[in-house]
MARPA-733623 format. One line per 5 residues: number of its first residue (from 0); their letters; for each residue x negated, y negated, z of N, C-alpha, C. Coordinates in Angstrom, 1 decimal, m for minus. Atoms other than C-alpha are relative to their C-alpha. Example, Ala and Ser with C-alpha at 12.3 -4.5 7.8 and 13.67 -1.06 7.14 Angstrom:
0> AS> m0.9 1.2 0.0 m12.3 4.5 7.8 m0.9 m1.2 0.0 ~ 0.9 1.1 0.0 m13.7 1.1 7.1 0.8 m1.1 0.8
! end
This chain:
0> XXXXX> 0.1 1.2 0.7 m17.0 23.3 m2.4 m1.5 m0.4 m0.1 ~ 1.6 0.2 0.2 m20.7 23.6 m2.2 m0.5 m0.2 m1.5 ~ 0.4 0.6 1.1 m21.3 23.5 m5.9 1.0 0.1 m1.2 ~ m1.2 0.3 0.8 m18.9 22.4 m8.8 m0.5 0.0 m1.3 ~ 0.3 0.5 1.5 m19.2 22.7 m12.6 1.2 m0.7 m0.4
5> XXXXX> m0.7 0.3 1.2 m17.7 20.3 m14.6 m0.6 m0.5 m1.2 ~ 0.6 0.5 1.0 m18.5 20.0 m17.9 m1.3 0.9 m0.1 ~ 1.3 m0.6 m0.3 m22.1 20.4 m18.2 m0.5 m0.9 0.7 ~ 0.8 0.7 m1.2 m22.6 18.9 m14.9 0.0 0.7 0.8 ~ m0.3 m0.9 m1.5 m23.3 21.0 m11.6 0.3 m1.1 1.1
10> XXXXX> 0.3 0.9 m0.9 m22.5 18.9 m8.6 m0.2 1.1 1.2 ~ 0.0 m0.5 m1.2 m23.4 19.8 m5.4 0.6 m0.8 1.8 ~ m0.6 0.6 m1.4 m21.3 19.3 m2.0 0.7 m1.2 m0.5 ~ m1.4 1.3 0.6 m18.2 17.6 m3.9 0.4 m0.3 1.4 ~ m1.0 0.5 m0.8 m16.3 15.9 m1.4 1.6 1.0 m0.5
15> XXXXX> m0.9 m1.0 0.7 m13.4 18.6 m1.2 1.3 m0.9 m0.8 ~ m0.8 0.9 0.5 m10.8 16.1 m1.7 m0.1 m0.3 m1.4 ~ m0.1 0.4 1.2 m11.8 15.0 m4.8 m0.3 1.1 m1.6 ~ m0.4 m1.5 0.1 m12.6 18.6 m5.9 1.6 0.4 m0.5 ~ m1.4 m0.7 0.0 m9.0 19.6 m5.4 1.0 m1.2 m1.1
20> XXXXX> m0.6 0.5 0.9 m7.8 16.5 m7.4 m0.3 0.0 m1.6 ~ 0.0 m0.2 1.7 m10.2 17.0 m10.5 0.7 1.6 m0.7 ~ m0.6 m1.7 0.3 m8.8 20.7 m10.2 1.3 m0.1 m0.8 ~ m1.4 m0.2 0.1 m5.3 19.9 m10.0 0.2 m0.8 m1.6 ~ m0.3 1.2 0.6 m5.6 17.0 m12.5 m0.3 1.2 m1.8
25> XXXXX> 0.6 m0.9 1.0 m7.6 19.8 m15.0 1.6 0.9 m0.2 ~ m1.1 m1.1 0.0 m4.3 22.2 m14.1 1.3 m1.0 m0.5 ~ m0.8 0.5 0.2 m2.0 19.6 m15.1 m0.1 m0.7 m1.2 ~ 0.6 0.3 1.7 m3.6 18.4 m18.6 0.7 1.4 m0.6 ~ m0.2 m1.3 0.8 m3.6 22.2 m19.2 1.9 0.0 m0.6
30> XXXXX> m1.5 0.4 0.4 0.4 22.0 m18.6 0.5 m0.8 m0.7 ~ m0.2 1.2 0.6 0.8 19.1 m20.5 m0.1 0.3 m1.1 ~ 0.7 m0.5 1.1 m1.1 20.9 m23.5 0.8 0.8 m0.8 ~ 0.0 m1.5 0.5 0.1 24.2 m23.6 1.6 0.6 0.4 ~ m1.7 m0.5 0.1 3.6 24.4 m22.3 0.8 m0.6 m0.6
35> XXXXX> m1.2 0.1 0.6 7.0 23.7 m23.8 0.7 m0.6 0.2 ~ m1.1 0.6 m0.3 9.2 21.7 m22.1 1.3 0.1 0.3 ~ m1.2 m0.4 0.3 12.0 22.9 m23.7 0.5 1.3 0.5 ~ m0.2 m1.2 m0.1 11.6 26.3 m23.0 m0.2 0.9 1.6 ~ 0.7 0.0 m1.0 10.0 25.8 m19.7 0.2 m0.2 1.1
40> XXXXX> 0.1 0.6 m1.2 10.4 24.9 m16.1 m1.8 0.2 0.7 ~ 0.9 0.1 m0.6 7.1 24.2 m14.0 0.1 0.0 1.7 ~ 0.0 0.7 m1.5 7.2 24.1 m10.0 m1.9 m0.1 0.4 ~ 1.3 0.3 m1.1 3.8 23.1 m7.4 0.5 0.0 0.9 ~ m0.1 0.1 m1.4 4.1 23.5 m4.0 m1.2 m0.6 0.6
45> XXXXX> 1.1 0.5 m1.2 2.5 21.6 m1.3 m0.8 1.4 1.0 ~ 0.6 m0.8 m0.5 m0.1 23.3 1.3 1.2 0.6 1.1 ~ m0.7 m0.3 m1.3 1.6 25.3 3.9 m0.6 m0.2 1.3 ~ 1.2 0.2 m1.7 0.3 23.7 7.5 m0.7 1.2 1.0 ~ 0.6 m0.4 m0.6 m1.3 25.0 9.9 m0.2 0.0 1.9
50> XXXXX> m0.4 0.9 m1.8 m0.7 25.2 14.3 m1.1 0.6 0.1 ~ 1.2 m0.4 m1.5 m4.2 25.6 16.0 0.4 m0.2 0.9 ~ 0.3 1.1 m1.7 m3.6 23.4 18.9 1.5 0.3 0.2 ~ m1.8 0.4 m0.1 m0.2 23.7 20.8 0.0 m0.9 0.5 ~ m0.2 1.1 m0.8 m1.3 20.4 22.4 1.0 m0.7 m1.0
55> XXXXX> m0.8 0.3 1.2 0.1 19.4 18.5 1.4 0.0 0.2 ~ m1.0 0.5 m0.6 3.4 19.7 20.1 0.8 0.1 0.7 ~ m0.4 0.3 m0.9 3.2 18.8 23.2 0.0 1.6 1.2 ~ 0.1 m0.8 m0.4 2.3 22.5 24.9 m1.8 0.2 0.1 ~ 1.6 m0.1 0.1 m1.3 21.7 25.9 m1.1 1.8 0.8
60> XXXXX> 0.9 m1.0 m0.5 m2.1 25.1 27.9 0.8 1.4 m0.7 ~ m0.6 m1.0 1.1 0.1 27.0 25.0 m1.3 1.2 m0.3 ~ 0.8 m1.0 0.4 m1.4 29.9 23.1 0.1 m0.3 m1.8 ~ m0.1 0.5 1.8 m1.7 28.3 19.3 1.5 0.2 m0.1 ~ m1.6 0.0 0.2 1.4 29.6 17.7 m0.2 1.2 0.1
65> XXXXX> 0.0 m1.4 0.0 1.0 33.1 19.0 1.8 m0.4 1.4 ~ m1.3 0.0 m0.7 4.8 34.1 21.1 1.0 m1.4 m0.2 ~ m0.5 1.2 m0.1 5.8 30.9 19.6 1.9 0.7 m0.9 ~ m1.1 m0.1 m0.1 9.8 31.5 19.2 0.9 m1.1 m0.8 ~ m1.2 1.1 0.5 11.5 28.2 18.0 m1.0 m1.0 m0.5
70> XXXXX> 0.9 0.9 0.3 10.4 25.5 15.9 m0.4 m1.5 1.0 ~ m0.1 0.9 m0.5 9.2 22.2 17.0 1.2 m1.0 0.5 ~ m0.9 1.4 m0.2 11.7 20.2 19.1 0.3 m1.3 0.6 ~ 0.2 1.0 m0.7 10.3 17.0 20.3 0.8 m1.0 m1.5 ~ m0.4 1.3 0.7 11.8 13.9 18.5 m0.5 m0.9 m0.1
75> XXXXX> 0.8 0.9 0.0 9.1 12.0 19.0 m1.7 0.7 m1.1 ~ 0.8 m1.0 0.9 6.8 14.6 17.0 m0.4 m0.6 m1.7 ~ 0.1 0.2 1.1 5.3 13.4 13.9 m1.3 0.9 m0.8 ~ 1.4 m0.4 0.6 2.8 15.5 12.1 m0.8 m0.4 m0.9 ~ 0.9 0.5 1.0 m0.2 14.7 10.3 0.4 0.3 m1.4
80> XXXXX> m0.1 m0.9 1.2 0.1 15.0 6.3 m1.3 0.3 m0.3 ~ 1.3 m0.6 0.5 m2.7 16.9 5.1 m0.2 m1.1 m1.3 ~ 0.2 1.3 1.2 m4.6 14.7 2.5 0.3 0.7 m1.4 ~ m0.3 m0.6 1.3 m3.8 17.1 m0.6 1.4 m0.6 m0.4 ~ m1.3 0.2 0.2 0.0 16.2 m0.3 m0.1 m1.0 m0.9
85> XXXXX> m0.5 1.1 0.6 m0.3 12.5 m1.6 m0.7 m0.2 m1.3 ~ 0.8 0.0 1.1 m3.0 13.6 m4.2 0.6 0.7 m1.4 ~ m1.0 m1.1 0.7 m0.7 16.4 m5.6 0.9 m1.0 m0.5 ~ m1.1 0.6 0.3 2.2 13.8 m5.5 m0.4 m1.3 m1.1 ~ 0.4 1.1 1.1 m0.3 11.3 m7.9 m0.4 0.4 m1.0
90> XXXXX> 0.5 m0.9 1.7 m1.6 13.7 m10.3 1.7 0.4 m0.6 ~ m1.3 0.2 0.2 1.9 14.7 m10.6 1.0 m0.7 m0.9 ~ m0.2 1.2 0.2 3.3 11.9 m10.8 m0.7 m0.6 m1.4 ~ 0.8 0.3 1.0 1.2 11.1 m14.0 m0.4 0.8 m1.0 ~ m0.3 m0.9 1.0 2.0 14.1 m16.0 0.7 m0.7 m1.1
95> XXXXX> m0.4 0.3 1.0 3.2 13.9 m19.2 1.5 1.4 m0.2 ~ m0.7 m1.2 0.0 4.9 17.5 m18.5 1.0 m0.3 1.2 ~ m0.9 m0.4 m1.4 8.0 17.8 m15.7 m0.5 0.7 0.6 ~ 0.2 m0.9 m0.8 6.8 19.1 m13.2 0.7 0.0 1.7 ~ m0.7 0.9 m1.3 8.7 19.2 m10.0 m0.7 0.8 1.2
100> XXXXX> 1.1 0.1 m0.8 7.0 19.3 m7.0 1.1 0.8 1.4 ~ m0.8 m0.6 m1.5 8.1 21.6 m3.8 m0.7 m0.6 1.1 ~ 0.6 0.7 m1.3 7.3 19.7 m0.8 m0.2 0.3 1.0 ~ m0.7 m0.7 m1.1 7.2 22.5 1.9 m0.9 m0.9 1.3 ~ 0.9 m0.2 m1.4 4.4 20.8 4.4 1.0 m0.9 0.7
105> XXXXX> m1.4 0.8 m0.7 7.0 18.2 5.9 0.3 0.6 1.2 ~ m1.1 m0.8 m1.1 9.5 20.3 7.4 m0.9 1.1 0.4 ~ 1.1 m1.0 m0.7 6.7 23.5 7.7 m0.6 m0.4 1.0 ~ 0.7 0.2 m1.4 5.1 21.6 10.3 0.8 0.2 1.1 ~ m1.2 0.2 m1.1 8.1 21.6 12.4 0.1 2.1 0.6
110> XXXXX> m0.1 m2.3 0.0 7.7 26.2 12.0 m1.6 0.3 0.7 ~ 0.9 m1.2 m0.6 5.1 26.7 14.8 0.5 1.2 0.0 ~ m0.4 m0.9 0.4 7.1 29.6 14.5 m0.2 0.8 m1.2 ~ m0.2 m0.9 1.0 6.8 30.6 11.3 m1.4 0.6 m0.4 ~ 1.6 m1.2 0.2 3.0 32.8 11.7 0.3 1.5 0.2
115> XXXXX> 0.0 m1.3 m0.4 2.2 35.8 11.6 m0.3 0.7 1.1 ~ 0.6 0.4 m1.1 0.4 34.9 14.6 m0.6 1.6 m0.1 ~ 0.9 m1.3 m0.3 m0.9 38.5 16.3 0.3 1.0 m0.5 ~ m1.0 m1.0 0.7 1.2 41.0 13.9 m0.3 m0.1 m1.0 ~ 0.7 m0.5 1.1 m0.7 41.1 11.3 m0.7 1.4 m0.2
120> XXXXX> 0.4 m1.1 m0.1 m1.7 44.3 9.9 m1.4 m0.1 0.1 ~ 1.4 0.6 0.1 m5.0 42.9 9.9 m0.5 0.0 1.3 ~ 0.3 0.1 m1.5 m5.4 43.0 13.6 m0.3 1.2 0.6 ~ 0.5 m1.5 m0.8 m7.3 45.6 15.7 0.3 m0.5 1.4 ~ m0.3 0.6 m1.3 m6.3 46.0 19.3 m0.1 m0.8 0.7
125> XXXXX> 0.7 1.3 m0.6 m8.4 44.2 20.8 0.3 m1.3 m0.2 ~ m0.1 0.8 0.5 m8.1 41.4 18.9 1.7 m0.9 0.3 ~ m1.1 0.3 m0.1 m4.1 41.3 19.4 0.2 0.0 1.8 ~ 0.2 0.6 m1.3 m5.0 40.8 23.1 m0.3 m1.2 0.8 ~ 0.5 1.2 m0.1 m6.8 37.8 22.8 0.8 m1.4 m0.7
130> XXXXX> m0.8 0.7 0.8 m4.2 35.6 21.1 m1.0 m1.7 m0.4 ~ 1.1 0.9 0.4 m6.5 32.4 21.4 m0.8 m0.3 m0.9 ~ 1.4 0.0 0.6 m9.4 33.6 20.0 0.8 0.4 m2.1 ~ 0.2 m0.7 1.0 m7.7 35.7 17.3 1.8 m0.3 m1.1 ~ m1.4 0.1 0.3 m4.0 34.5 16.5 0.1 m0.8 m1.8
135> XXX> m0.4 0.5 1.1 m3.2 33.9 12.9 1.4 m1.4 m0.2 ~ m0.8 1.3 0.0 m1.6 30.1 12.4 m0.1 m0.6 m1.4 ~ 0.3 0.5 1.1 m2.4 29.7 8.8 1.0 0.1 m0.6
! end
């Protein structure tokens, strides 16, 4: 997000947030423009979260989401929404095109389980030793 053309403007160091809305807002004119309607279905999906921390829920000397097994089952658990969700859900929302909106971050937060965590082919031995340092939770 370091530097942004719009137009014939460069910015430098958008604020990402607002970035990701003139993006989405650009991607959703385009829809608006250029597809059909009729002929058409559109979906958007939300961001898929993210477990760094297992303090997040309620496992403070956890290992992120590496051997993580079952999803979240505290009842008192609420997760953060990432700020893109409500930005997505207003650009959206102010289409002229249908577009329907998949909402996975919600319930995804609830899937510390669902990483790839250390099982990635992407992983060299070492690396799948240190779960900590190197555990995929994206």
């Amino acid at each position: 997000w370091d530097l942004i053309w719009e137009g014939n403007r460069l910015y430098r160091n958008m604020d990402p947030m607002l970035a990701y809305r003139k993006g989405l807002t650009t991607w959703a004119n385009w829809i608006s423009t250029n597809i059909d309607p009729k002929r058409s279905l559109v979906f958007f999906s939300t961001t898929s979260p993210k477990h760094y921390s297992s303090s997040e829920w309620n496992e403070p000397n956890g290992h992120r989401c590496y051997n993580q097994k079952d999803p979240v089952q505290s009842a008192g658990y609420r997760p953060p929404m990432p700020a893109q969700v409500p930005i997505a859900k207003q650009v959206l929302h102010m289409t002229k095109f249908p577009v329907t909106l998949l909402d996975i971050t919600g319930l995804s937060e609830f899937r510390k389980d669902g990483h790839p965590s250390v099982y990635s082919t992407d992983f060299k031995g070492g690396q799948r030793k240190d779960p900590d340092q190197f555990a995929d939770c994206s």
